[in-house]
N, C-alpha and C positions, 0 to 999 in steps of 0.2 A: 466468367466471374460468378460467385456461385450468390445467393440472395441476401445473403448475412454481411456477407463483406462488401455489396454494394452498398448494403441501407449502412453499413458503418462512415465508408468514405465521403456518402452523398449526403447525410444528414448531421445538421449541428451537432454537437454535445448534449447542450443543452434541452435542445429540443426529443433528441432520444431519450434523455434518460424521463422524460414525462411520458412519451411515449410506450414506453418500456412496463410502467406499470398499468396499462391499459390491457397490452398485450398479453401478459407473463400468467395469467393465471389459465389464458385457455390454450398455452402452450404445455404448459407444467400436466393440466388432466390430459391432454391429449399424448403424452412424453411418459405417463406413470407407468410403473413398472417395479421390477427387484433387483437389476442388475450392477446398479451402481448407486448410490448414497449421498447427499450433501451433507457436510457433519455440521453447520450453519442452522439447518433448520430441522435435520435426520428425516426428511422425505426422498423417498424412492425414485428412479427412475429407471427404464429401460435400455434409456443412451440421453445422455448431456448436446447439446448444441454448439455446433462449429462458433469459432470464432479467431478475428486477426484481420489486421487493417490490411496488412498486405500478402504474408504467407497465410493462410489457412490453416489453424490445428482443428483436429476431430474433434469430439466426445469432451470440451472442457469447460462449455460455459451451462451451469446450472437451471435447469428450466425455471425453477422457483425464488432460486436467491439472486440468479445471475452474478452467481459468485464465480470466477475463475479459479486457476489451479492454485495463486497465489494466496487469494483471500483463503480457503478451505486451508492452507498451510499454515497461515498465520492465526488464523482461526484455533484449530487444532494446539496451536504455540500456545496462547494466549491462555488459554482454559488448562493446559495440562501442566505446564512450565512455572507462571504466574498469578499473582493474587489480583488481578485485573476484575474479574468479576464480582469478589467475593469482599475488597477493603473498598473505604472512600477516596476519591483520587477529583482532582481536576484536570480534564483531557481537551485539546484542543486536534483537533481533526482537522487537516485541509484536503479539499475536495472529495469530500466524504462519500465513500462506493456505497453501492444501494447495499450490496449483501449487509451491512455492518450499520447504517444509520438508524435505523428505524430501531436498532433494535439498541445498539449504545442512549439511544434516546429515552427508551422505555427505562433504563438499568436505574435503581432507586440508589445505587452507593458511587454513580457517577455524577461531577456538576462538568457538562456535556459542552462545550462549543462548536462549532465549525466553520469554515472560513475558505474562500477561494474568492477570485476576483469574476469568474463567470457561471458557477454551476447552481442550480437552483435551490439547493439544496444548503448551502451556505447562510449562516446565521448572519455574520461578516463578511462584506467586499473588500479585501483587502489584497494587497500586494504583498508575497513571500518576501520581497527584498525590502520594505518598508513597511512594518507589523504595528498596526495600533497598540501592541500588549503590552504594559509591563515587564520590566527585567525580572527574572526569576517567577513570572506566575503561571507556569503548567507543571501538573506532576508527572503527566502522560503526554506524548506528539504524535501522532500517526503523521508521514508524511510519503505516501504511498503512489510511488508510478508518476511525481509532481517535481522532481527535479531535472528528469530527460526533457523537460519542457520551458526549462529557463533559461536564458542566455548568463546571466552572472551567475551563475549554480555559487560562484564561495560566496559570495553577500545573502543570498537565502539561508547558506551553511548557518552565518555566523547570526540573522537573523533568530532562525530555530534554538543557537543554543542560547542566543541572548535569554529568550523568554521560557526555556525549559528550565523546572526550577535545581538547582541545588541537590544531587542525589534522584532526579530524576531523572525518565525512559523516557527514548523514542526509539520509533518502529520507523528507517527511512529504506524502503523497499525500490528496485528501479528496477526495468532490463536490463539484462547483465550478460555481458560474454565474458565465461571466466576462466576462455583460453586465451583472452585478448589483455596482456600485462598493462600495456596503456591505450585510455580512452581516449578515442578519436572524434573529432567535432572539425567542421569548414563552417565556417560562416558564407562563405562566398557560393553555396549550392543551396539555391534558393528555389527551384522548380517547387513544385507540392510531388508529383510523381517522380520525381530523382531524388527526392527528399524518402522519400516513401521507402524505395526500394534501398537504397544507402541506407536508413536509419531504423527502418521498421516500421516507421509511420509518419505522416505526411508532416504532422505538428511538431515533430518530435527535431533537438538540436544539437543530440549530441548520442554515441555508445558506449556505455561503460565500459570499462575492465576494471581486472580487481584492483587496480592503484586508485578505486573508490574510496574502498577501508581506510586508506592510508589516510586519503585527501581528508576524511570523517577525523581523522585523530588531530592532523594540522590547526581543524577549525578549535580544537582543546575534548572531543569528544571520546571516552574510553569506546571502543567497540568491541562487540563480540557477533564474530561470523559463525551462525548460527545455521548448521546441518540438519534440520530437524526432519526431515525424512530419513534420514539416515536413523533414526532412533524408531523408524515405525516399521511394521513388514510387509513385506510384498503383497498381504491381500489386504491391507489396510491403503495402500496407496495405490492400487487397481480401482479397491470399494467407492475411494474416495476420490477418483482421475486426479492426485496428483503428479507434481512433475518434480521426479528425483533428482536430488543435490542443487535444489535450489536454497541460494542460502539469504536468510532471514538477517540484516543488520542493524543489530538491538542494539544500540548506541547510549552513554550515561554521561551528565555532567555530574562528574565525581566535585564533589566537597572542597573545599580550601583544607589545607591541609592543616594551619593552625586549629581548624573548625572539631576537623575529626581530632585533633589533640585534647581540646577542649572536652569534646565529648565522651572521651575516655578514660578525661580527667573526673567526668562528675560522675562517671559509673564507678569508681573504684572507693 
């Protein structure tokens, strides 16, 4: 078992991710290089850091941002696609990755939350299926890599849309097998290494398939499954280690419908 993947199995969450920024800068000069790029921060490196709780992938975790292939995806999304950087929005985050906090934090056109019931990082302790917020108060959700980890994944659904406002985005990203039509979940296999090796990770309760999308629209959410490597080329997605045809579910609580009547009533 190779050293990455032990310190992931054997140590908290919590406790790594403090850990993580003690480590990360004398990994990153010792890592520098030209061979590959994080587009998060656009520093260099010669080869990126293994990572995976229980399979092993090469070259995908970033010495500097410790961003994975997903974050630099959505990353890349968010700047090239949308007005996320650039309008004023109010964004709630749960369990906010290191690549993206520090730095949504810093953004002067964002008013910033974040929320998980364990990670230290967290503004709010809250529970995904019982949310302190108001009905309708986010414009923006990141809710990333946080629903393989729930037992009632639909009362989380209908949480998120409760408080996403009217015409607003989330970004709800998971593991995803998307040769697998329907998602499979036991409650009844409860080891932590039988858990692991079934699910991909020890904490983890369930694997998607794409009958995601669908379950995302039942909650009342428009989706759109979103190819965005597909729109980039091959030395962009070498440059950048990411991982092709992973798809992005940019999800909207579209409007009442008398609303948008309305609305196009006082434009005319």
């Amino acid at each position: 078992m190779g050293i990455f993947k032990i310190v992931l199995n054997k140590i908290p969450r919590p406790l790594l991710i403090k850990l993580s920024y003690v480590v990360k800068p004398f990994i990153a000069l010792a890592l520098k290089g030209n061979n590959y790029t994080d587009p998060i921060d656009e520093k260099s490196f010669r080869k990126f850091l293994p990572y995976g709780y229980e399979t092993q992938r090469e070259n995908v975790l970033s010495p500097s941002t410790l961003s994975l292939e997903r974050h630099r995806l959505l990353w890349l999304y968010l700047k090239n696609e949308t007005d996320f950087f650039t309008t004023s929005k109010k964004v709630l985050h749960f369990a906010p990755e290191q690549a993206f906090y520090k730095r949504f934090r810093k953004m002067k056109n964002l008013d910033y939350t974040t929320t998980d019931l364990n990670s230290p990082l967290a503004d709010v302790k809250a529970d995904i299926c019982n949310l302190p917020f108001k009905d309708n108060s986010y414009d923006v959700i990141f809710c990333n890599h946080v629903l393989e980890h729930i037992p009632n994944d639909t009362k989380a659904m209908q949480e998120l849309f409760r408080v996403l406002k009217k015409g607003g985005m989330g970004i709800f990203q998971i593991p995803q097998e998307l040769d697998r039509a329907i998602t499979f979940e036991d409650d009844s296999i409860t080891n932590k290494k039988e858990r692991a090796k079934i699910f991909g990770q020890y904490d983890h309760v369930r694997i998607y398939g794409r009958d995601y999308f669908d379950k995302l629209r039942t909650i009342g959410f428009k989706v759109n499954e979103v190819d965005y490597s597909a729109t980039l080329s091959e030395e962009e997605i070498k440059k950048y280690c990411l991982q092709k045809g992973e798809i992005i579910p940019v999800v909207y609580k579209q409007k009442q419908i008398s609303q948008i009547f309305t609305n196009s009533m006082q434009t005319l």
